[in-house]
N, C-alpha and C positions, 0 to 999 in steps of 0.2 A: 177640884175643878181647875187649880190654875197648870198641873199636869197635862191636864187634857187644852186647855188652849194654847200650853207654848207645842202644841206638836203642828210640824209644818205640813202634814196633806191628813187629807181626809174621804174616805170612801163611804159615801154617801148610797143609800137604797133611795128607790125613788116612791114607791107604789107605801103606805100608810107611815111616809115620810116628810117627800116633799108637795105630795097630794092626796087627795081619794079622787080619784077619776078624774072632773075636770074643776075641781073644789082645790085651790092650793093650802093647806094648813097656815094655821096661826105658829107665827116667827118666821118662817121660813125667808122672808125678805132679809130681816135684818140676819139671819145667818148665813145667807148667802152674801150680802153686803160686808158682811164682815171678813168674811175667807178672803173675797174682793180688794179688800183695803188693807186687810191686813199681810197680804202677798202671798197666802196660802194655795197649796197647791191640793186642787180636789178633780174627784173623780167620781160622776156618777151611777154606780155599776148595780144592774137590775136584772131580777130575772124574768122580766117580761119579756117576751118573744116578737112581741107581735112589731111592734115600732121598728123604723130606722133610727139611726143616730140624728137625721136630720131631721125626722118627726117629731122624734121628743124636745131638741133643739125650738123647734116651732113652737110647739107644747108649752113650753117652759117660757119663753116671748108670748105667748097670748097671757100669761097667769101674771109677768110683768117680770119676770127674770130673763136676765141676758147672757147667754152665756155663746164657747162656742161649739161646733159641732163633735172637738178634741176633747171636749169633758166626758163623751157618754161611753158606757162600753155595755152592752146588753148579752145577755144570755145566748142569743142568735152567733152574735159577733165568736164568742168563746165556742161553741160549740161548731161554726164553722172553723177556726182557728185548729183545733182540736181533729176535727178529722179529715182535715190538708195535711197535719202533721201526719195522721194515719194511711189514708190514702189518696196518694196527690192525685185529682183530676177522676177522682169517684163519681157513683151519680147512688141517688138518694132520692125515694117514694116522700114528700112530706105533707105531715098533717099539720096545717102551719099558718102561718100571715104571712104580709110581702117581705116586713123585716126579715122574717128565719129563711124566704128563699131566695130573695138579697142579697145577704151575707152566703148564701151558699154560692149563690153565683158565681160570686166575687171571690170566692176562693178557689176557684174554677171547676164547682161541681155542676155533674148536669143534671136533670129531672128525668125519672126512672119511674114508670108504672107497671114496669115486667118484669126485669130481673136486677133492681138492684143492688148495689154494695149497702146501704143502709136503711132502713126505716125510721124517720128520723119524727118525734113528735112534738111539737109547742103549742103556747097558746096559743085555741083557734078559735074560731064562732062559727066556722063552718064543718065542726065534728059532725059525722050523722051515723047512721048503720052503716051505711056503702063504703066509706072511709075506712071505717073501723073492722068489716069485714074482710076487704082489701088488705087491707095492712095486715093481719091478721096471717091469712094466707100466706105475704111477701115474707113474713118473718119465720113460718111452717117450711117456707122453699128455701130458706137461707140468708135471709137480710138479717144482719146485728143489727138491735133496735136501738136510736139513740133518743133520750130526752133534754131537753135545751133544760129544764130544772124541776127537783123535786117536789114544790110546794103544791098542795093538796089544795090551796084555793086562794085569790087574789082579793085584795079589799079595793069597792068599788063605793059612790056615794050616799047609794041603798043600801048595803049590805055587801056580799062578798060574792065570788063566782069560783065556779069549780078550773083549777088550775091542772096544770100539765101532768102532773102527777097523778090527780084525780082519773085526768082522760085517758092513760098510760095503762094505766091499771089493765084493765078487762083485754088490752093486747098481751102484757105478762101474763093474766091468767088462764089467756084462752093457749096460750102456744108453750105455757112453763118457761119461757124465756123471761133472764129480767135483765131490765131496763140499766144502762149507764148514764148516767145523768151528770152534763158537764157543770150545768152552772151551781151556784152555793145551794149546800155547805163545801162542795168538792176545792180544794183548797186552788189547785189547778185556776180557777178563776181570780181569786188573792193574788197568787205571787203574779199575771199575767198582768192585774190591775197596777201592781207594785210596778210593774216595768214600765209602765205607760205611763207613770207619775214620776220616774224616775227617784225615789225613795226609796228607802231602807223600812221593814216592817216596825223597827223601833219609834220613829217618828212619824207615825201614821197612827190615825183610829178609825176605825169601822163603825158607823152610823147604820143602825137598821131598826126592824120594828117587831124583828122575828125571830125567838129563842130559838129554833128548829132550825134557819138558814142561815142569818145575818151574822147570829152570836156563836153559833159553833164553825162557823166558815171562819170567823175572826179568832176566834181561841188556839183550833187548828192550825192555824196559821202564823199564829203567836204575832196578834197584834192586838192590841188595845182595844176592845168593843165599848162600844155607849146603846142601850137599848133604851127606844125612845117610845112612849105608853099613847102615840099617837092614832099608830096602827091595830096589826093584830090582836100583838101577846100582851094580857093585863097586867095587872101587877099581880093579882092572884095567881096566873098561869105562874108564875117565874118558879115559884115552888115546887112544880111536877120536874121539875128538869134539875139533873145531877149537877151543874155548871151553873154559875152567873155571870152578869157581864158584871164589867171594871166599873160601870155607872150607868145610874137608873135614870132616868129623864123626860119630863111631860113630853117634849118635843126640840127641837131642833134649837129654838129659839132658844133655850137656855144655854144653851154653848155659848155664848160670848159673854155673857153676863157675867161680873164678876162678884161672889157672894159677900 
């Protein structure tokens, strides 16, 4: 443990981390109080789609955390980043929230329901047939499908919701097309995190809740993972999976504690 608190940033997952929906988890204050005080440099990097930087910003002030807008960096964020670098001033069908078309905006993409350059899909709550059949087609006629991140499903305060991944699916199988998917495990979100913190991957650990995204985005990456049993993956899941992370952890809260 005392490895893990002399590192100086930290990449935080936010979703069965620093909440279940609008439920903040137990420690999280004093973990974030402590990064706070201790001059720790953190970064909140998620793959939920749907938020802006300044929504979750809000989000996080209503639950009693203060942070600022330069902490967050979302799935949306990377995925537009990602295909500015691909094609500057594209335009892009999306199945999405405001976050993911937001960030597209802003990276000077336009919205495209004829022909174009990508199909891009995030979390949405406005999935339906007509969506799905659309996109379907856009991708038959030539749009490369893009997914803001792989996870099969989000945890919520009931229970869990079917994620990007989930929804992605029946476009891969109706068109044999598959899907690239920017945000974690794809390392590409890491090292971009790493810039934005201005850190070196050695003095950094990766906080997540999810063997399948958080911990092998972190391994890949060759940083330091902490999985935290607040989320998803139990302690029993850890054993399906060929990899463990560097340290197992009820939650968040236990990072500052000294044993």
């Amino acid at each position: 443990m005392d490895n893990l608190q002399s590192k100086n940033a930290f990449i935080c997952d936010m979703d069965g981390v620093i909440y279940h929906g609008n439920k903040i988890l137990p420690g999280v204050l004093d973990f974030v109080g402590w990064m706070q005080d201790m001059g720790k440099k953190f970064l909140f990097v998620t793959n939920a789609s749907e938020r802006s930087p300044m929504e979750l910003q809000q989000k996080l002030s209503r639950l009693g955390i203060e942070v600022t807008r330069d902490h967050f960096y979302t799935s949306a964020l990377a995925t537009a980043d990602f295909l500015k670098s691909q094609c500057p001033g594209g335009s892009a069908y999306v199945i999405g929230e405001a976050g993911l078309t937001n960030a597209l905006y802003d990276a000077g993409f336009s919205m495209n329901d004829v022909n174009p350059d990508y199909v891009v899909v995030g979390d949405s709550r406005g999935y339906n047939m007509e969506t799905l059949i659309h996109a379907v087609n856009l991708v038959r006629k030539g749009a490369k499908l893009i997914g803001t991140n792989p996870d099969l499903t989000g945890p919520v305060e009931n229970g869990i919701v079917p994620s990007t991944g989930a929804l992605i699916s029946p476009i891969e199988l109706s068109t044999g097309s598959k899907a690239y998917f920017v945000g974690k495990p794809n390392p590409l979100m890491m090292r971009s995190a790493l810039k934005k913190l201005g850190c070196k991957r050695e003095e950094t650990a990766i906080v997540g809740d999810r063997m399948d995204t958080d911990i092998i985005a972190g391994i890949e990456s060759e940083i330091d993972t902490v999985l935290v049993l607040s989320g998803v993956t139990s302690r029993s899941d850890i054993e399906r999976f060929a990899y463990r992370p560097h340290y197992i952890l009820d939650g968040v809260g236990d990072i500052p504690i000294i044993p």
